[in-house]
N, C-alpha and C positions, 0 to 999 in steps of 0.2 A: 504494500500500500504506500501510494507514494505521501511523503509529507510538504508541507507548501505553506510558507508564512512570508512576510509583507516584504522582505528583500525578496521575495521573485515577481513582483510586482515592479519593482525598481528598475530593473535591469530590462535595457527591449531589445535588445543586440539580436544579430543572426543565429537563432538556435537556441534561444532562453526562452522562457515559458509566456512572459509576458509579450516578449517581441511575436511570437508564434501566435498568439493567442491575437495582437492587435493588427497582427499581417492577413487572418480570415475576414477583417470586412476593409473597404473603401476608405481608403485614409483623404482630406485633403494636404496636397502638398505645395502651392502654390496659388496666388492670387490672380484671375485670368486675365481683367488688367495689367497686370504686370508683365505679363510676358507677350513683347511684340514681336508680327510676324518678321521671318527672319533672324531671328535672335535665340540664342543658345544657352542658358545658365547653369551653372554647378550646383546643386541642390543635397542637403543630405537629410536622412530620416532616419530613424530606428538605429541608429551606427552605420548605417550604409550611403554609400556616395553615388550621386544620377548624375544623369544630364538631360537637362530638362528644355525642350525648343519646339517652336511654332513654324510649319512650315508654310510652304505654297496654300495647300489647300487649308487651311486656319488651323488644323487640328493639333494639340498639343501632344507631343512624342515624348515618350521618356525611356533612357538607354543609360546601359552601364556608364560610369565615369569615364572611362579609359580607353583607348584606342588595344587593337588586340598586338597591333605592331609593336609599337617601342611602350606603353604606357602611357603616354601623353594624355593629356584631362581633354577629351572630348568637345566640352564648354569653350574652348577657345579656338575651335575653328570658326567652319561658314558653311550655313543652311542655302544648299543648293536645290530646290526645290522641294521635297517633301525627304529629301536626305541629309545626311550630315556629312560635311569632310575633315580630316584631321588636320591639323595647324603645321604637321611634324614631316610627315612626308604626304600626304595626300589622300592616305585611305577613304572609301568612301562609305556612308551603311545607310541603307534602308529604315522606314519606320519598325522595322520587325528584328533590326541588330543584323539584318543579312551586310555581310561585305560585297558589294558590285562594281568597285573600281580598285584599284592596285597602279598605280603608276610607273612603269619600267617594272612590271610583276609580269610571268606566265598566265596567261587568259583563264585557266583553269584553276590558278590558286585562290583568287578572292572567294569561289563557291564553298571553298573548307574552309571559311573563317566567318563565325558568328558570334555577336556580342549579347549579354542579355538587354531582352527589350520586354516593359510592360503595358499592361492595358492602364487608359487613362478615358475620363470622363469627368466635362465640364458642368459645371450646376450650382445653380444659387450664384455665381461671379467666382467661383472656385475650381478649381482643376484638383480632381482625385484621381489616383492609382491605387492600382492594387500590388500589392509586394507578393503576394501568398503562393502557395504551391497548388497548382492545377486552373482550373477554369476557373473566373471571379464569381463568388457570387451575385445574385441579383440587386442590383443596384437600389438603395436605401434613399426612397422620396420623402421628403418634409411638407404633405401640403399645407399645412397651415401658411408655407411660407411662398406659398404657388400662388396667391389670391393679388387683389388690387391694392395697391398703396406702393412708399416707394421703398426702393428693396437696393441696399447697400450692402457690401463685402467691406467690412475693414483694413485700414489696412494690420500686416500680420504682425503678432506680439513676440519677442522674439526677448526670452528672460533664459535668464543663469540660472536654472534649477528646476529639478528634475519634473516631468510632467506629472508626477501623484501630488506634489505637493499642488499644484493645481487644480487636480481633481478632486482631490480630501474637500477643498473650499467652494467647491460647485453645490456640494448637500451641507454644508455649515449659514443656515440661516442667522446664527446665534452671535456671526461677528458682526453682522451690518452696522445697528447702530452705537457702536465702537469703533472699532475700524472705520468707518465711510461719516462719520459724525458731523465731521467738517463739512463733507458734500451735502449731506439734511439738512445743516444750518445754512448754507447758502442758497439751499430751496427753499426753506421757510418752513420745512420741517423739524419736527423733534425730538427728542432720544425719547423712548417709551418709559412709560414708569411700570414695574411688576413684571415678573417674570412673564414668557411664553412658555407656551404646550408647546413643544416639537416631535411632530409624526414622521413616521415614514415608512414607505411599505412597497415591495415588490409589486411592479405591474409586469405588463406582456411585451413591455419598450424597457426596462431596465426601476426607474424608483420616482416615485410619488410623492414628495416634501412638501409638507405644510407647516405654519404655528397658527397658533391659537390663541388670543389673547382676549381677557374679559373686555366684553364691549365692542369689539373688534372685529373683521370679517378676517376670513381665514384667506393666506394669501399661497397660492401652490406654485410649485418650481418642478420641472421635471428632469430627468439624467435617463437620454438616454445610453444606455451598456453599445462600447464600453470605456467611451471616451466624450460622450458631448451631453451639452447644458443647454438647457432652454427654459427661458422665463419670460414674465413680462415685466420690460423695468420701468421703473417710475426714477423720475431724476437724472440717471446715464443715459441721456437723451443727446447725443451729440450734435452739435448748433450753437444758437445764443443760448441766453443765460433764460432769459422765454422761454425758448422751446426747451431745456430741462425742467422748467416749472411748470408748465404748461400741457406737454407730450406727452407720452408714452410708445414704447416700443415693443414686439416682440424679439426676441433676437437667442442665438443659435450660437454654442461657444462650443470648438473641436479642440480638442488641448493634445498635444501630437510631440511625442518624445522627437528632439535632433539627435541627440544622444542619452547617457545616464546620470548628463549633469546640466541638458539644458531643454529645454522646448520653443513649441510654437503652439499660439492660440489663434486660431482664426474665427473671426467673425460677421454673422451675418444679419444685419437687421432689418425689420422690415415695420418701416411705419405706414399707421392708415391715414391716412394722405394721398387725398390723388388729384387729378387737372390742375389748376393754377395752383390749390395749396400747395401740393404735389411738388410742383414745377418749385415754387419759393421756397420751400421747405431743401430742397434737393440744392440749393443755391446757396441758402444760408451755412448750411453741413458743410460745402465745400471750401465755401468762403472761411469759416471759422479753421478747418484741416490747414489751410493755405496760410493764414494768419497766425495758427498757434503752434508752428513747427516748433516744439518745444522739447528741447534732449532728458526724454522724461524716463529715460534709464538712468542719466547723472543726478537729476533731483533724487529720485529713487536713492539712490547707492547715497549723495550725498545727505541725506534723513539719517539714513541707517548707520554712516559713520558719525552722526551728530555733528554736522556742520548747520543741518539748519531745522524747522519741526512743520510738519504738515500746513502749521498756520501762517509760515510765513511764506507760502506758494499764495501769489498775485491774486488778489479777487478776481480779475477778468479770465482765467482760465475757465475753459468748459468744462462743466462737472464730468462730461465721459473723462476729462483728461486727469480729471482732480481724483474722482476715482479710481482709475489705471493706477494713478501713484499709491495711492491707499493699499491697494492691493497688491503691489510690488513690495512696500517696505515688509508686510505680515510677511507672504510665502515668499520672497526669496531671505527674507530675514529669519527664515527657519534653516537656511541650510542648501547648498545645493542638492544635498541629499539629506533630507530631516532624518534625522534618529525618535525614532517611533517605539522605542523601545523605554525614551523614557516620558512619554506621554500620562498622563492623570486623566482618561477622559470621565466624563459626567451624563448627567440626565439633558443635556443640551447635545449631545452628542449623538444624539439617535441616527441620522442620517449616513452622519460617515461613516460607524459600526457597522449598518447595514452595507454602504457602500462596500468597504473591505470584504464584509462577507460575501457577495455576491462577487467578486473577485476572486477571492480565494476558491472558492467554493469550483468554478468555470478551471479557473487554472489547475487546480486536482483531478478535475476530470480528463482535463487535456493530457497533462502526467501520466494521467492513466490509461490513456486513447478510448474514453466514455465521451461518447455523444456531449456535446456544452449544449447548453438552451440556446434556442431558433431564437430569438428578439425580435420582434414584428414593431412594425412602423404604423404609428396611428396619426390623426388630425385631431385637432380639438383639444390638446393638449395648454395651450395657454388659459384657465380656468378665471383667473383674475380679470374682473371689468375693470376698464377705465372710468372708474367714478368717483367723485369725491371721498367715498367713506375707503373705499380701494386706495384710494391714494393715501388717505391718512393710515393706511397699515404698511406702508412703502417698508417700514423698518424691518419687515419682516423677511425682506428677499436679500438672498444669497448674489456674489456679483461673479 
């Protein structure tokens, strides 16, 4: 019987239980804006190195790092129509990793040289692959996030530490109004007085979080298995300082190991907004990105070495950015790898417990080459209305 605790969770590398385990469904690994046709990038995931490009026909390709010739990183050649060439001597490959050109090669040799190459699939403004062994499974729809309003990919969050400690704080409703304090107060919100009820419970998509509080409407978050977040936020409204008072969004968090010491969070939001709101709404977002390019990994790190305290980041910052920080100093000020071993959790902790457990639980079976549970993809999942009593339980959501 195989045994299985939280460091195999940690680790996503080629051939550890956690990486096997998040290589069976569709990861995203780039943002599809970002990647213009003709253009080649170095990409890495799970411990493993791509090369990631948009060719002729739009579609996004992804191929081993390296040429099969001398090694050379693939990424810095040139997208010759729906191929790729090497920078080094010329080699040529197909979307499939086939070699088809050799320069001052025998005609017959490019046919015995092949690179790996994977499936890839755009959605939501995101490009997924799949890493896994055999045919991918069926590709995992969000309709909540298919409907009318305006629908934004962030751009990607890219932190110093490992993607659980990420995760752990997806089902942690219990830090908001602590952590994010500053972002409530500059809503015009305010820290709750009395504890909450915190639930949480296995569905057919991974876990169903709620609190509870006297007087209060119950505000739910969902996780789906075995890496993404979906809520509806109130306040992380990216724009003016309006539209976080004002808005609400649903939005979609993929938290995706680079290695076992760092990640990436991608996200996708989708506000109800549509025609001119829409249009203005979409204006202001970009207007504020373009304004507030702010190095919010150096505030971050400079908090957390005590050079400066949450409060003294600028009024004029957008709360999505003021929050990012908030959330930076807690999880990567755990550690690029937290030690979990010296943890005290509590009766606020329901979520995460469960979370691990359903982790655990999938990754033992895999050890053990036992079926893991199918996860099925539902709609309807954002349960919070946009209404003022809704709004005044904002404290209760996980970021």
């Amino acid at each position: 019987m195989a045994t299985v605790d939280l460091n195999d969770i940690i680790r996503t590398g080629p051939g550890t239980l956690a990486g096997r385990y998040l290589r069976l469904f569709w990861q995203p690994i780039y943002r599809s804006r970002d990647l213009a046709p003709g253009h080649a990038v170095a990409v890495r995931l799970m411990g493993e190195d791509f090369t990631l490009y948009r060719g002729e026909s739009g579609q996004a390709q992804l191929l081993a790092s390296r040429c099969a010739h001398r090694g050379t990183l693939l990424s810095t050649g040139w997208v010759e129509g729906d191929c790729l060439r090497c920078f080094y001597h010329g080699w040529q490959y197909d979307a499939d990793g086939q070699c088809v050109d050799q320069p001052g090669e025998d005609r017959g040799f490019a046919a015995k040289v092949r690179i790996a190459s994977y499936p890839t699939r755009e959605y939501l403004g995101l490009i997924f692959v799949y890493l896994g062994e055999g045919d991918p499974p069926e590709f995992r729809r969000f309709p909540d996030f298919e409907g009318p309003g305006v629908l934004e990919a962030g751009e990607p969050e890219y932190w110093p530490c490992n993607y659980f400690n990420r995760l752990d704080n997806a089902r942690d409703g219990a830090h908001v109004p602590w952590t994010h304090s500053e972002s409530l107060r500059r809503t015009g919100a305010s820290r709750p007085v009395g504890a909450a009820s915190s639930h949480a419970e296995e569905t057919e998509y991974g876990i169903r979080s709620w609190s509870e509080r006297q007087g209060k409407p119950s505000y739910y978050t969902h996780f789906h298995m075995p890496n993404i977040n979906q809520n509806r936020s109130f306040a992380r409204v990216e724009g003016s300082l309006e539209d976080a008072a004002t808005l609400w969004v649903d939005r979609l968090f993929w938290r995706v190991p680079i290695d076992d010491e760092s990640c990436v969070s991608f996200v996708v939001d989708l506000v109800p907004l549509t025609g001119d709101e829409g249009e203005a709404y979409r204006q202001r977002r970009r207007q504020t990105e373009e304004s507030q390019r702010l190095p919010l990994r150096q505030i971050g790190d400079d908090i957390l070495a005590g050079k400066m305290r949450i409060s003294d980041i600028g009024e004029d910052i957008s709360i999505y950015k003021l929050f990012w920080i908030e959330d930076y100093v807690v999880q990567v000020g755990q550690g690029s790898v937290a030690d979990r071993s010296r943890e005290r959790l509590g009766r606020v902790d329901t979520g995460v417990l469960l979370l691990r457990k359903l982790w655990l639980r999938e990754l033992k079976a895999l050890a053990e080459d036992e079926p893991v549970k199918q996860w099925q993809s539902v709609s309807g999942r954002a349960d919070s209305a946009a209404t003022p009593a809704a709004r005044a339980s904002a404290a209760a959501m996980p970021s």
